[in-house]
N, C-alpha and C positions, 0 to 999 in steps of 0.2 A: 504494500500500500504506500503512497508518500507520505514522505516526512516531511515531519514542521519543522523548515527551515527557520533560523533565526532571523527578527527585522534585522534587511540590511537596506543598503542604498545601491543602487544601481549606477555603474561609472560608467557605463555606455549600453545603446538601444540599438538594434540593426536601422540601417537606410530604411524610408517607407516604401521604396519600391527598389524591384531587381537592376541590380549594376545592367550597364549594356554591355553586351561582348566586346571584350578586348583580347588583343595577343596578349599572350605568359607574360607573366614579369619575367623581369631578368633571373631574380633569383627562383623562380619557378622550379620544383623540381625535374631534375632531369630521369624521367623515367616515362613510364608507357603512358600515365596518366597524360601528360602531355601527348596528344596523342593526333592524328591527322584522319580526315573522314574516310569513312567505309565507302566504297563505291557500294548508290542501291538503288534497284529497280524502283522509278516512279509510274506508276504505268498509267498512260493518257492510251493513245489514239497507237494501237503498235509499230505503224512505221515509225513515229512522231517519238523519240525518248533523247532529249538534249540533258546537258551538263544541269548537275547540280551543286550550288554553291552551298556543303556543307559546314557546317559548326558543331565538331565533335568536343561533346562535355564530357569528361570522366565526373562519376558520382561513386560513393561507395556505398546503398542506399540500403536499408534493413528495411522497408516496408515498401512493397510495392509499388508502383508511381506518386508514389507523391511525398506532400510538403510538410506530412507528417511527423517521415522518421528519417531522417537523410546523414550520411555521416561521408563526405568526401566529396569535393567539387572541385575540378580545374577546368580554365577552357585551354583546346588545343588549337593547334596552327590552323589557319585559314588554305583551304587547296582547292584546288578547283582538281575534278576528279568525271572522265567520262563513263557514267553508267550507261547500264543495257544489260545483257544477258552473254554470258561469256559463251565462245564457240564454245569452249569442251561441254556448259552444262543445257547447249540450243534444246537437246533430245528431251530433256528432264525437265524444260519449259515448256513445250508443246502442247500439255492438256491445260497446262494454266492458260494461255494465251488463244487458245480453241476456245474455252470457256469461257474466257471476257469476249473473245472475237462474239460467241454465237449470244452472248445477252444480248449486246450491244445493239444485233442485227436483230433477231427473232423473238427478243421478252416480248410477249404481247399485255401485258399483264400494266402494263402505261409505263410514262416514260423514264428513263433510265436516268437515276444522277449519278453521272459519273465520278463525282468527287466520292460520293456515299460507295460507293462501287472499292474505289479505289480504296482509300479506308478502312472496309471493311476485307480486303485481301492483304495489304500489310499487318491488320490484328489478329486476322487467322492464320499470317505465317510466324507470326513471333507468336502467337499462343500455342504453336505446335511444338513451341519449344519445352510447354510445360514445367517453365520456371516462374515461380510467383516475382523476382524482380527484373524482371525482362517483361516490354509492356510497351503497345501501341497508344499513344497519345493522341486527342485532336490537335488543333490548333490552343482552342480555351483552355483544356486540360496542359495541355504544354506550357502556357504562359502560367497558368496558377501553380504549377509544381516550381518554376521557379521563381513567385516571388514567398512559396514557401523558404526554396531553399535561403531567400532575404532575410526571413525573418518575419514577415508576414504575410498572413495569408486569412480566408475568410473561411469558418468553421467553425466546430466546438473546444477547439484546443488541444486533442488527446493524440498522444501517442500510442499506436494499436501495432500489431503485430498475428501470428500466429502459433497456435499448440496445438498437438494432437489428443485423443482422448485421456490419455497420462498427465496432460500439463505443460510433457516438455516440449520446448521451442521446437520448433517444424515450417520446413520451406513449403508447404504442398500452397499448392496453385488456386485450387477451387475449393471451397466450404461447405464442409458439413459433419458429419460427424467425429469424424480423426481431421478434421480441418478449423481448428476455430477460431475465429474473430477474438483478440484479449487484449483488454487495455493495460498496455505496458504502463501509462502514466499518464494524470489529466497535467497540463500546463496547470504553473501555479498561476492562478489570479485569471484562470479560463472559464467563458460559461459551463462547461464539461465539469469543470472541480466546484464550481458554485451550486450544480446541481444535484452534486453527491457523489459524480462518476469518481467508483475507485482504483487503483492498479488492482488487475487482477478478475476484474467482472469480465465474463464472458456474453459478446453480444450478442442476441439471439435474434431481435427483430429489429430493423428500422421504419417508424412508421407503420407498424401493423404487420407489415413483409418479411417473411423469413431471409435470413442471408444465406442461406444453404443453397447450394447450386451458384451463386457468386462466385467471381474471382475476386482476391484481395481490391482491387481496384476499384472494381462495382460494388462494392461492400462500399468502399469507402467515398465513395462518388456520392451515392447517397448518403451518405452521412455529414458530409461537406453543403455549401450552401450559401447562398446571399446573406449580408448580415439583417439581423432581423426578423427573418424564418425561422420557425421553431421545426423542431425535428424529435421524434419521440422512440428514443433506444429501450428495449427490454430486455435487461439483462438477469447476469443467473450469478450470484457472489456468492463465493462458499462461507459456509455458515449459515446461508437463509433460507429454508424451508422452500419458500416459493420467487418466482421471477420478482424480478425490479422494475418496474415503469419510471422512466428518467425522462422529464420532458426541457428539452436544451433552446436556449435564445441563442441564434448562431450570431456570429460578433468576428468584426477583425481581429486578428490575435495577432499581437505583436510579443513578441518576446523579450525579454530584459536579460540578455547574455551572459553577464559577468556582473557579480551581485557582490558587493563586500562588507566584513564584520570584524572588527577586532573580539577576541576570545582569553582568557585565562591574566584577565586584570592586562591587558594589552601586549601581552606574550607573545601571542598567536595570530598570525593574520588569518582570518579564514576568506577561501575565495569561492563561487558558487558558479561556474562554468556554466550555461544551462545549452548552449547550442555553440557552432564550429562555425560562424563567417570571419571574412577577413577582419572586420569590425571587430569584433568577439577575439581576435586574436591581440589585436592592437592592444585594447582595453582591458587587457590579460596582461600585457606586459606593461602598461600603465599601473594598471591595480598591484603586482608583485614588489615593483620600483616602490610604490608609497608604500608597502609594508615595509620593504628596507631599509629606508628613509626616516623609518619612526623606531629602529630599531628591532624589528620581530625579526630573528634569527630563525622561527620556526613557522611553520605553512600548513597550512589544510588546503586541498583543491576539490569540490567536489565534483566530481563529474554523475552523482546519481540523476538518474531519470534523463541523460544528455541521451538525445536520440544522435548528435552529429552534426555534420556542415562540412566544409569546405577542406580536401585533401593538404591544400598549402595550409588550412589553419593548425591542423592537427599537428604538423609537422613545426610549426610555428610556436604552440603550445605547449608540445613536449622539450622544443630547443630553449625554452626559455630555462627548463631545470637539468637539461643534458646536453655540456659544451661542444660533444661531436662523437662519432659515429654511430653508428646505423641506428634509425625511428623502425623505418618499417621497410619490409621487400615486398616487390609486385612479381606477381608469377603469372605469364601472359598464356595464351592458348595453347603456345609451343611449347611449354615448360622453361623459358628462359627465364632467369629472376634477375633483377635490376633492385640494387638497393638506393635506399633514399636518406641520406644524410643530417645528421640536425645544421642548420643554421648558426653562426655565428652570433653574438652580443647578447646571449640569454641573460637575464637580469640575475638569476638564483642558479647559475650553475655550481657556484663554490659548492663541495663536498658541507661545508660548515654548517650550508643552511639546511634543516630537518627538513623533511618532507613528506607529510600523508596523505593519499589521495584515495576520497572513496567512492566506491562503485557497488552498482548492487544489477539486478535482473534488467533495470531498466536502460543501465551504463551500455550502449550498442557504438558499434564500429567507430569514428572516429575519436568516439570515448574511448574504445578498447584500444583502438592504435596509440592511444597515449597512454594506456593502462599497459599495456604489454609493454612497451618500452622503457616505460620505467621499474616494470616488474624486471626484464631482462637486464638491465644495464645496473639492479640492483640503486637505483636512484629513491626510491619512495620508499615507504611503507603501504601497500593495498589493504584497505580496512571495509567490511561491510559482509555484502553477497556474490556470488558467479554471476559474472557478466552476460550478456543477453546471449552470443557468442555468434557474430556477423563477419564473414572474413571473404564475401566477392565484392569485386566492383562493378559499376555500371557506367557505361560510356551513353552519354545522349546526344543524340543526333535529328538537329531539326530537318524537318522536310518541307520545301518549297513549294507554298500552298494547300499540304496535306500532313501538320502539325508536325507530330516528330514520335522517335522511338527509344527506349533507354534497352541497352542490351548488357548482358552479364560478360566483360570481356577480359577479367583476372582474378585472380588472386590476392590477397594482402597477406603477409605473412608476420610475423613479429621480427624483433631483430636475431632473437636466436632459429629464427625459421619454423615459428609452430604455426599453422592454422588453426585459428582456435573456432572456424564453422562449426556451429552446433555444440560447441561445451563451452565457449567463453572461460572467460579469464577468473582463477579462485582469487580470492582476496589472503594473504598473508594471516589478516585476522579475522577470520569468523564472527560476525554477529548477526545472531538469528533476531529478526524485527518482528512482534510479536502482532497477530492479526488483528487485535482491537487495541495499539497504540494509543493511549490516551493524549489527546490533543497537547502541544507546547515538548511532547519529551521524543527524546532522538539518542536513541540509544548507540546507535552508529556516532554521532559526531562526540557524544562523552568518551566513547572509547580511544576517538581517535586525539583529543585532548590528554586523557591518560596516558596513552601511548607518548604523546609529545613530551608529557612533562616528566611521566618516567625516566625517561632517557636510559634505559637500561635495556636488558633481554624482554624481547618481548612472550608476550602469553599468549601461545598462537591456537589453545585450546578454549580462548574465548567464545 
């Protein structure tokens, strides 16, 4: 369930709306993430298939298309690239292109729109990939996942994800019974968490409508929504006898990034990461500098309930407490792995300054890439629960008129090379957070105080 974070102040907000595409920065990492577009079939009129001017975005996303749960963004180079249908795969195009040929001509059934057409043959070839984060976008759904990945976006505020009938985390594609809808975490201060929505409830209807038969996407499509619109979730929370009727005012959600709190009589700086944009990074290394500056030698970060953001931030985030080598490895289709290096002028690299950082179920991929690196590099203490445990990427690429696609195209690895897909990262200290948490206590962030102030062996049987 979430914790009650302690009042802080917020030293930076993401932009109201999504950056424009630009080239890499310079210091951009050099790896796949930077990445150059796929050559891909737009299919018009079949003689008719000119040059598409793509914009391939690597993302590292835990939850299906959207602006929900995203943990890794770069944009890559600009290319101009000629699509169509290669000679060696003509033969193994033929019934595709027979079958647009003979709608196009023959539908009697009224008139054809061909954008709907089109459309709907790029979301049945990427859904044949029966991967829940590989996903056909429109045009609208394209533009709103990124000004999710900004910071905001229009919704109920929650972080969703999926479980099997066990509980545990699971990729499956379509919902239903070993497939379920679970709210990883409502955003603090979201109409989602004003309505009661907790981590952990399972969603069963939207609007009266089973989600069963859904993809993660269409799950979440309806659930998403103009602000203003009410939308009515029925969920199943363990513990309660019978369903939950949740009725939510959907609301722009903008997110408060990097939250700050002095702790233990001004000891302790604590900092509250809540998402990965560049924004979020900067204000990351603003917020550690003024705990320095006031003297706290000791640090709490927490990355609980971080769904992610932007690949350069991660690596920005974790360079701020690890002066150089490896954050993370990308491992591409070919099995080739490229590592990604920390950045120079981290504010808290000194060994001197302590460090804990907590993660629990909700902590996913670009929280984990800075969870695992600091796990490996032995730079922190990890205090809490196992990480949600997210470790592909996703590249998006828009389409010229015909919205865009985000496809699964690596790996992430830690720096010691683990994949932590599907087990996430353990935390050094264990603490179990008890199902009816009573409001104002945070049994994780006490531990990790004690741990601070101990300064001794820790108690890893907490």
């Amino acid at each position: 369930m979430p914790r009650s974070k302690p009042a802080a102040s917020a030293t930076d907000a993401p932009n109201p709306a999504p950056p424009p595409p630009v080239a890499p920065a310079p210091d951009a990492p050099d790896t796949a993430y930077d990445v150059g577009p796929t050559p891909v079939v737009v299919a018009g009129d079949p003689p008719r298939r000119g040059p598409v001017l793509a914009i391939a975005v690597a993302l590292v996303a835990v939850l299906a298309g959207g602006a929900l749960f995203m943990a890794g963004f770069s944009l890559g180079r600009h290319d101009l690239s000629q699509p169509g249908t290669p000679a060696s795969d003509e033969k193994a195009f033929e019934p595709f292109w027979d079958t647009y040929d003979t709608i196009i001509n023959r539908y009697a059934g009224g008139p054809v729109d061909k954008t709907k057409l089109i459309e709907g043959a790029i979301k049945g070839m990427i859904a044949a990939l029966d991967d829940p984060y590989s996903s056909y976008l429109t045009s609208e759904e394209f533009q709103a996942t990124l000004q999710g990945i900004s910071g905001q976006f229009e919704g109920i505020g929650a972080e969703i994800g999926t479980q099997n009938a066990t509980g545990a985390t699971t990729d499956c594609a379509t919902l239903g019974p070993d497939c379920r809808l679970v709210v990883i975490s409502p955003i603090d201060g979201s109409p989602a968490q004003k309505a009661g929505v907790k981590a952990g409830d399972i969603v069963l209807t939207v609007d009266g409508s089973s989600v069963d038969g859904l993809t993660v996407d269409g799950a979440r499509d309806r659930i998403r929504g103009k602000k203003g619109t009410q939308v009515v979730l029925t969920v199943s929370r363990k513990g309660e006898p019978n369903p939950i009727k949740l009725t939510i005012t959907r609301d722009v959600i903008v997110q408060k990034e990097v939250v700050t709190r002095d702790l233990a009589g001004g000891t302790i700086g604590y900092i509250d990461l809540t998402g990965f944009s560049d924004n979020s990074a900067t204000s990351l290394h603003q917020a550690v500098a003024a705990d320095l500056a006031k003297g706290e030698k000791k640090l709490i970060l927490d990355l609980r309930g971080n769904p992610g953001g932007f690949v350069t931030a991660a690596r920005s985030v974790a360079s701020e407490f690890i002066g150089s080598g490896t954050i993370f490895w990308q491992e591409d289709a070919q099995g080739n792995k490229t590592a990604t290096d920390a950045t120079p002028g981290g504010a808290a690299t000194d060994p001197s300054i302590k460090l804990v950082v907590l993660i629990d179920k909700g902590s996913a991929s670009a929280s984990e890439i800075v969870a695992g690196a600091m796990r490996d590099t032995h730079r922190a203490t990890l205090v809490g629960e196992t990480t949600f445990g997210k470790g592909t990427v996703q590249e998006w690429t828009p389409l010229e008129g015909a919205g865009g696609f985000k496809l699964t195209v690596a790996k992430w690895l830690t720096p010691d090379q683990e994949w932590i897909h599907h087990k996430g990262i353990d935390p050094d200290v264990k603490v179990t957070v008890p199902a009816n948490l009573p409001a104002g206590q945070d049994p994780v962030l006490d531990k990790a105080v004690q741990v601070l102030s101990a300064g001794a062996a820790l108690d890893r049987a907490a």
